[in-house]
C-alpha positions in Angstrom: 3.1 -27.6 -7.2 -0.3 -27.7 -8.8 -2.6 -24.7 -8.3 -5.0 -27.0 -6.6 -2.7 -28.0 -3.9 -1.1 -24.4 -2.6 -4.9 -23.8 -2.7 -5.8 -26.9 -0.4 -2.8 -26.0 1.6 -4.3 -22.5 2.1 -6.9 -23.8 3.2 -6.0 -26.4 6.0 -3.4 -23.8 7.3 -3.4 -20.3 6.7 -6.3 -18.6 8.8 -9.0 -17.9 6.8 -9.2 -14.0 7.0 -8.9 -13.1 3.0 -11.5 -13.4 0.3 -8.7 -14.5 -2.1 -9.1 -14.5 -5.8 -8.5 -17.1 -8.3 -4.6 -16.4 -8.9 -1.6 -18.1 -7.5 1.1 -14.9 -8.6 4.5 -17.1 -9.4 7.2 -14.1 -10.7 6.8 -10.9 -11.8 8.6 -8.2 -14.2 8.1 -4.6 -14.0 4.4 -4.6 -14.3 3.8 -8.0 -15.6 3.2 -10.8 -13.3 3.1 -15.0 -13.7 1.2 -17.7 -12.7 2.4 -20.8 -11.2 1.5 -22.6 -14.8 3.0 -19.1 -16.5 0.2 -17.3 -17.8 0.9 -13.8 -17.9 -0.9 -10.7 -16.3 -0.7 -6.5 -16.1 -0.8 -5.5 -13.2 -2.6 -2.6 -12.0 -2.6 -3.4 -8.0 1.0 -3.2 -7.0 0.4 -5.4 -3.9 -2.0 -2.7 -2.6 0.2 0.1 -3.8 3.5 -1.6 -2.0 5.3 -2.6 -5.6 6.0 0.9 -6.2 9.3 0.4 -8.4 7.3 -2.3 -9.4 8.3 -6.2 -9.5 12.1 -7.5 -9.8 13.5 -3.8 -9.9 17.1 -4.3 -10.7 18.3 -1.1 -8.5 16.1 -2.3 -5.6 17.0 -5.9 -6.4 20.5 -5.5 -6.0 20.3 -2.8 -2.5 18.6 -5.2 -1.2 20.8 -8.6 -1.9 23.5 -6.8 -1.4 22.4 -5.5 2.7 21.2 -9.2 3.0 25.3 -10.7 2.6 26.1 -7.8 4.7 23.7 -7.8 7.6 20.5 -9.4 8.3 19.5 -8.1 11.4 20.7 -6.3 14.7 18.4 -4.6 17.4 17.7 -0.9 17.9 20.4 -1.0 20.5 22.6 0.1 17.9 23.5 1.6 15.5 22.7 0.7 11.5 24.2 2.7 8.2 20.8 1.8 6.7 18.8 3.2 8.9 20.4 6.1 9.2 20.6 6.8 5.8 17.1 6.6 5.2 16.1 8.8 7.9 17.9 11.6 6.3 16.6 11.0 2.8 12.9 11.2 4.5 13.7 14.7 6.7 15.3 15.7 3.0 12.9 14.9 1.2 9.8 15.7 3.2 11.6 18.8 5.2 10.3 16.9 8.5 12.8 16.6 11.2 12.9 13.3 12.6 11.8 9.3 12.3 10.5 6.6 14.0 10.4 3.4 12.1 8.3 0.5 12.2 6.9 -2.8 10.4 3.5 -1.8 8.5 1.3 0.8 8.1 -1.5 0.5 11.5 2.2 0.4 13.3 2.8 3.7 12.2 -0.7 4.6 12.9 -0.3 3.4 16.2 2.7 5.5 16.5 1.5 8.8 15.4 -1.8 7.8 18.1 0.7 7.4 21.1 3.1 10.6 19.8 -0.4 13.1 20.0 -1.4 11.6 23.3 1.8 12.3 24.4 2.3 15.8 23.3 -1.4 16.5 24.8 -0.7 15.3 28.3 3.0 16.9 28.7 1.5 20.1 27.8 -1.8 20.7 28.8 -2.3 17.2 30.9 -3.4 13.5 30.8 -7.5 14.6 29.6 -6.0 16.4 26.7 -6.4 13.1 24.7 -9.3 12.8 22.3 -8.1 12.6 18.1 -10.7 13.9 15.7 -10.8 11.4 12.7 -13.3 11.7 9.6 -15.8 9.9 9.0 -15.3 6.7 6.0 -11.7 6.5 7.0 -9.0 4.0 7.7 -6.3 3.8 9.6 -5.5 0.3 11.0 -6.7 -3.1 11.7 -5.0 -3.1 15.5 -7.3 -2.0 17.8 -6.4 1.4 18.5 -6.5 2.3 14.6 -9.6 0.6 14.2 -10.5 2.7 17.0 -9.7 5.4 14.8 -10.9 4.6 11.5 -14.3 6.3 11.2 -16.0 3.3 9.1 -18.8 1.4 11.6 -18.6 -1.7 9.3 -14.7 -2.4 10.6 -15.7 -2.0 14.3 -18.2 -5.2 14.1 -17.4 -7.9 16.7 -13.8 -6.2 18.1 -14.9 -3.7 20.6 -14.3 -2.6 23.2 -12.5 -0.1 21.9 -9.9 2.2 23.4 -11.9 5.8 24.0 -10.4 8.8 22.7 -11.6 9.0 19.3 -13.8 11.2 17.6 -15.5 11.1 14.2 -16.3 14.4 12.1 -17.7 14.6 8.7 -15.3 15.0 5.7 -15.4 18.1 3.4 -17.3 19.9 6.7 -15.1 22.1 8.7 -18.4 23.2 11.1 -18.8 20.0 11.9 -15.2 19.0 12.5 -15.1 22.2 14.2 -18.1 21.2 16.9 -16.2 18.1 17.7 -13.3 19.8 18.6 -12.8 20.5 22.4 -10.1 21.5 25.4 -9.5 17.2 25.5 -8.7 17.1 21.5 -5.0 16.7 21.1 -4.9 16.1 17.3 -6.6 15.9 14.0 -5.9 12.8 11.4 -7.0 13.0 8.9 -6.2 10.9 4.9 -5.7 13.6 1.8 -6.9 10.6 -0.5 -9.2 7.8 1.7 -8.2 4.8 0.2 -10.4 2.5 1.5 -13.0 5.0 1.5 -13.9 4.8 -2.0 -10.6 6.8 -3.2 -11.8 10.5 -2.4 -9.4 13.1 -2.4 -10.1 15.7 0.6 -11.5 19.2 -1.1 -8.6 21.9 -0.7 -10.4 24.2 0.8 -11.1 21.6 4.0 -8.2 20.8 4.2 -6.7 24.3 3.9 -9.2 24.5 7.4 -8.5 22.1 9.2 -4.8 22.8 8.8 -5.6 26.8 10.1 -7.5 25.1 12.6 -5.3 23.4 14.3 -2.3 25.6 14.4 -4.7 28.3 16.2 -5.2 26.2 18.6 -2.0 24.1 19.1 -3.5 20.5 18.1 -1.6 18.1 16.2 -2.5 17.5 12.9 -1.6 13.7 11.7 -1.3 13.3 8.0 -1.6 9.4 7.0 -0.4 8.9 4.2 -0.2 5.0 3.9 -1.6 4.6 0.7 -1.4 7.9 -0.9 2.1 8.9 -0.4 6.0 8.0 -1.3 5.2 9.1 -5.1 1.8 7.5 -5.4 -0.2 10.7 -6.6 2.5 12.7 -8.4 3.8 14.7 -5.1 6.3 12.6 -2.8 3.4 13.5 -0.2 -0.4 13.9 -1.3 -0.5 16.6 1.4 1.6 18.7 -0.4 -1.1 19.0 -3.7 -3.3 21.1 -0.6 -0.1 23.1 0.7 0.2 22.1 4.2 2.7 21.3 6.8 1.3 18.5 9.4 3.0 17.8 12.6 3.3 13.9 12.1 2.9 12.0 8.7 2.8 8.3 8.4 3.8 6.3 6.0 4.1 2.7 4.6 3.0 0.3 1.9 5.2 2.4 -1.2 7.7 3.2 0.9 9.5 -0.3 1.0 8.9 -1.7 -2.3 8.0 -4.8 -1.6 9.4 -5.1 1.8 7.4 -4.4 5.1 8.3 -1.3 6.7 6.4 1.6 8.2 7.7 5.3 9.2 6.1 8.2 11.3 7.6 11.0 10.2 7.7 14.4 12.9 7.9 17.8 12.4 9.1 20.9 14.9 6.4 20.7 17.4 6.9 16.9 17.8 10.6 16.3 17.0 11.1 15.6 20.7 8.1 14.2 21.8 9.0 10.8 22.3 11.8 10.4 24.8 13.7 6.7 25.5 11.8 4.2 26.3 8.5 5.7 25.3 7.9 3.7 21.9 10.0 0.4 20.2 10.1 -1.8 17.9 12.3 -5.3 17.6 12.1 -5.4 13.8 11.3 -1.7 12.8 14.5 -0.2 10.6 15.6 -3.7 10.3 18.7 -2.9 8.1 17.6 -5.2 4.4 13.9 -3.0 4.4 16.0 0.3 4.9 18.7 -0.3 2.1 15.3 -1.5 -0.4 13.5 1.7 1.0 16.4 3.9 0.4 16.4 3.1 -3.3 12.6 4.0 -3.4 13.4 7.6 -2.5 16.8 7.8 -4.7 14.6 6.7 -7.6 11.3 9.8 -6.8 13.3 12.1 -8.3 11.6 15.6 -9.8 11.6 13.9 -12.9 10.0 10.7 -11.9 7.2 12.2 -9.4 6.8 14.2 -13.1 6.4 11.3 -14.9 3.8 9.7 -12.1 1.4 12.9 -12.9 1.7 12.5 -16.7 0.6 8.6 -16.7 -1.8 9.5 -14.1 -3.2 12.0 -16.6 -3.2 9.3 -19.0 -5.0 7.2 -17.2 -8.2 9.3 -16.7 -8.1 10.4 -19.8 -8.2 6.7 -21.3 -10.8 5.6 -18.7 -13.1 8.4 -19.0 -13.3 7.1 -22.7 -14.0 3.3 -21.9 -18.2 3.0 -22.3 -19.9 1.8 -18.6 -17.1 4.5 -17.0 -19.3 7.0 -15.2 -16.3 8.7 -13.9 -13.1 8.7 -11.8 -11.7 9.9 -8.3 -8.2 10.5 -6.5 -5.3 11.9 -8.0 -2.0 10.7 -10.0 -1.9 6.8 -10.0 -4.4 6.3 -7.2 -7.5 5.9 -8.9 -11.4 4.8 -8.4 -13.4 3.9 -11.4 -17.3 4.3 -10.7 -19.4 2.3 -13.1 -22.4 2.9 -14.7 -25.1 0.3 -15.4 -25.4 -1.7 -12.4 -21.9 -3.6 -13.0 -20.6 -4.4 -9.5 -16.9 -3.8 -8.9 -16.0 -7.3 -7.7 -17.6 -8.9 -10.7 -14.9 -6.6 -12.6 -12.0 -7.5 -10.8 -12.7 -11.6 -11.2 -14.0 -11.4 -14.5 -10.4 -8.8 -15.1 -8.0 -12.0 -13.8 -9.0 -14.2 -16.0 -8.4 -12.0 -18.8 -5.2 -11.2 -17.4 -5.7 -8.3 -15.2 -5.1 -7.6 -12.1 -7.3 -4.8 -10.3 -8.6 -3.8 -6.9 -11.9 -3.0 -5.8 -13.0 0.2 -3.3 -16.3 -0.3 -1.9 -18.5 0.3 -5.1 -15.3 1.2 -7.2 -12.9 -0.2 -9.0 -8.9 0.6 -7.6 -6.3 1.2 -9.2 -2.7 1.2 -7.7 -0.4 0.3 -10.3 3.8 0.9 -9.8 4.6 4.0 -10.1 7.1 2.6 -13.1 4.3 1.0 -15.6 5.2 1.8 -19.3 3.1 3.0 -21.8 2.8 -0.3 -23.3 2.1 -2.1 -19.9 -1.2 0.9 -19.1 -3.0 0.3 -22.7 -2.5 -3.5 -22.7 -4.2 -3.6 -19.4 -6.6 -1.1 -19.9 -7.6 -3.0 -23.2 -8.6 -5.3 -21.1 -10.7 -3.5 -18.9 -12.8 -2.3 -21.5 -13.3 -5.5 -22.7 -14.6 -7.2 -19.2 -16.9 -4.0 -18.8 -18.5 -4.5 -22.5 -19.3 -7.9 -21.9 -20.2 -7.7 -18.4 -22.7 -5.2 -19.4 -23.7 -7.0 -22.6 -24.5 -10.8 -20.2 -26.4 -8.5 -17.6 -28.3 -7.3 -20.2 -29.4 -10.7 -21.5 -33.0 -12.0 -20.4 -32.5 -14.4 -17.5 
């Protein structure tokens, strides 16, 4: 099928919620992906950070084909190997104690939402329900985690929202502090905001918020959608700031390619939930466990190693490419703030059809390439960044 027509299609069918580039992506290898007539790209997106092990992983490829001869699907009325299997490689890995599983990311947002209210009413009652979140976050694009997500420019046209959620300044603990009261059942906050701009949360805030809350038995809910499963170097970004949260999201990575979403809980809310109290017809379907298990066997010592070493090399390379004013985040998630007036979007287009594929972060460019890109695969592309920025720069700078 012609490029042309999947994009008429697209547009007679598919509901018109995404902005979508110029790029119809055919197969993809590792960090290299096709178009439908071939053409070849590097890929520094990774689906929005879900490709983790990258595309066509051969270990992933064959857990996966070999679940789906097996079985398919059976509800949560039962029991699945999978399923359990991957529990215990998540309380392994992340020394958390137990796991719900769902199908995406705001799912597990939801989750972690309806596990603090929870904890809040059968302890101290129904009005201990408020969550304090920061302010440029996001959680969600349900209503409850839109609710959450401290970011006015989501919130445009879908409210009323569900009350119950407070918004604090980031890097502020007095003013977190002041918006804490005797109805706050939990903190969530996001070590790197994604979304945001890709800011990593100072240590010392953190550090805070994390005393705060044990002092005075609130919940603190780590998401880590984006920024966890590998992504910055530690199997958890949380663990860079030396912290124990009571619930942990998290997604996108996690699957590698397949849509699953866990909340992970810790002592105090191991046993919050009871039956009937949360579900999910599709969540810990048995083919996204076996893929998901084979992301964690892979994020070994020596991978997560490796992760902080190309990360390294990363900001190192960019903080040499001229119209690079500087970098945020940590490992491989990274924002690229440029200088001269070059606006992140004109990047990213200019990028694909030089063979690049990027993301943008409000003003920034983002980067979330797999967590297995080579060498080869991180200069080639970022060759070609430096190139779009050059001449970028070089037609803005032409008289009009």
């Amino acid at each position: 099928m012609y490029f042309s027509e999947i994009k008429k299609l697209d547009q007679q069918y598919v509901a018109n919620t995404y902005a979508r580039f110029d790029l119809d992506v055919a197969s993809g290898a590792d960090a290299r992906a096709s178009d439908v007539s071939g053409k070849q790209y590097i890929d520094f997106s990774s689906g929005i950070g879900v490709n983790s092990l990258g595309f066509g992983n051969p270990k992933w490829v064959d857990a996966v084909k070999k679940q789906i001869d097996t079985l398919a699907h059976i509800s949560n009325l039962f029991y699945t190997t999978p399923q359990m299997e991957l529990a215990k490689l998540l309380c392994e890995k992340t020394g958390m104690k137990r796991v719900f599983f769902s199908n995406s990311g705001a799912e597990a947002n939801e989750g972690a939402i309806k596990t603090a209210r929870k904890y809040g009413a059968d302890k101290y009652g129904p009005e201990r329900c408020e969550i304090v979140t920061l302010q440029n976050s996001f959680h969600g694009r349900t209503i409850a985690t839109l609710a959450a997500t401290g970011q006015d420019a989501f919130h445009k046209n879908f409210g009323p929202f569900p009350a119950g959620f407070v918004y604090a300044k980031a890097d502020d603990i007095g003013d977190l502090e002041s918006k804490i009261s005797g109805k706050t059942c939990a903190v969530m906050i996001e070590p790197v905001q994604g979304e945001g701009g890709v800011i990593a949360l100072e240590k010392d805030f953190v550090g805070a918020v994390a005393k705060l809350c044990a002092e005075k038995d609130i919940l603190l809910i780590v998401d880590e959608i984006q920024s966890g499963v590998g992504r910055t170097g530690k199997f958890l970004s949380c663990e860079h700031y030396g912290i124990k949260p009571d619930i942990v999201t998290l997604a996108k990575g996690l699957g590698g390619g397949l849509p699953i979403g866990a909340v992970l809980f810790g002592d105090k809310t191991k046993d919050t939930l009871g039956f009937g109290d949360h579900g999910s017809t599709f969540g810990g379907n048995p083919i996204v466990c076996a893929g998901a298990a084979e992301v964690l066997r892979s994020l070994d010592g020596k991978f997560l190693d490796d992760v902080t070493e190309k990360g390294e090399y990363f900001a190192n390379k960019l903080c040499a490419i001229e119209h690079v004013s500087g970098i945020s985040g940590k490992g491989m998630m990274i924002g690229i703030e440029l200088l001269d007036g070059i606006a992140a979007l004109d990047a990213v287009k200019a990028a694909i059809k030089k063979g690049l594929i990027l993301l943008t972060a409000k003003t920034k460019i983002r980067l979330l390439p797999p967590l297995t890109i080579s060498y080869d695969e991180i200069d080639r592309g970022l060759d070609i960044l430096r190139d779009v920025l050059c001449e970028l720069y070089d037609t803005k700078e032409q008289p009009q």
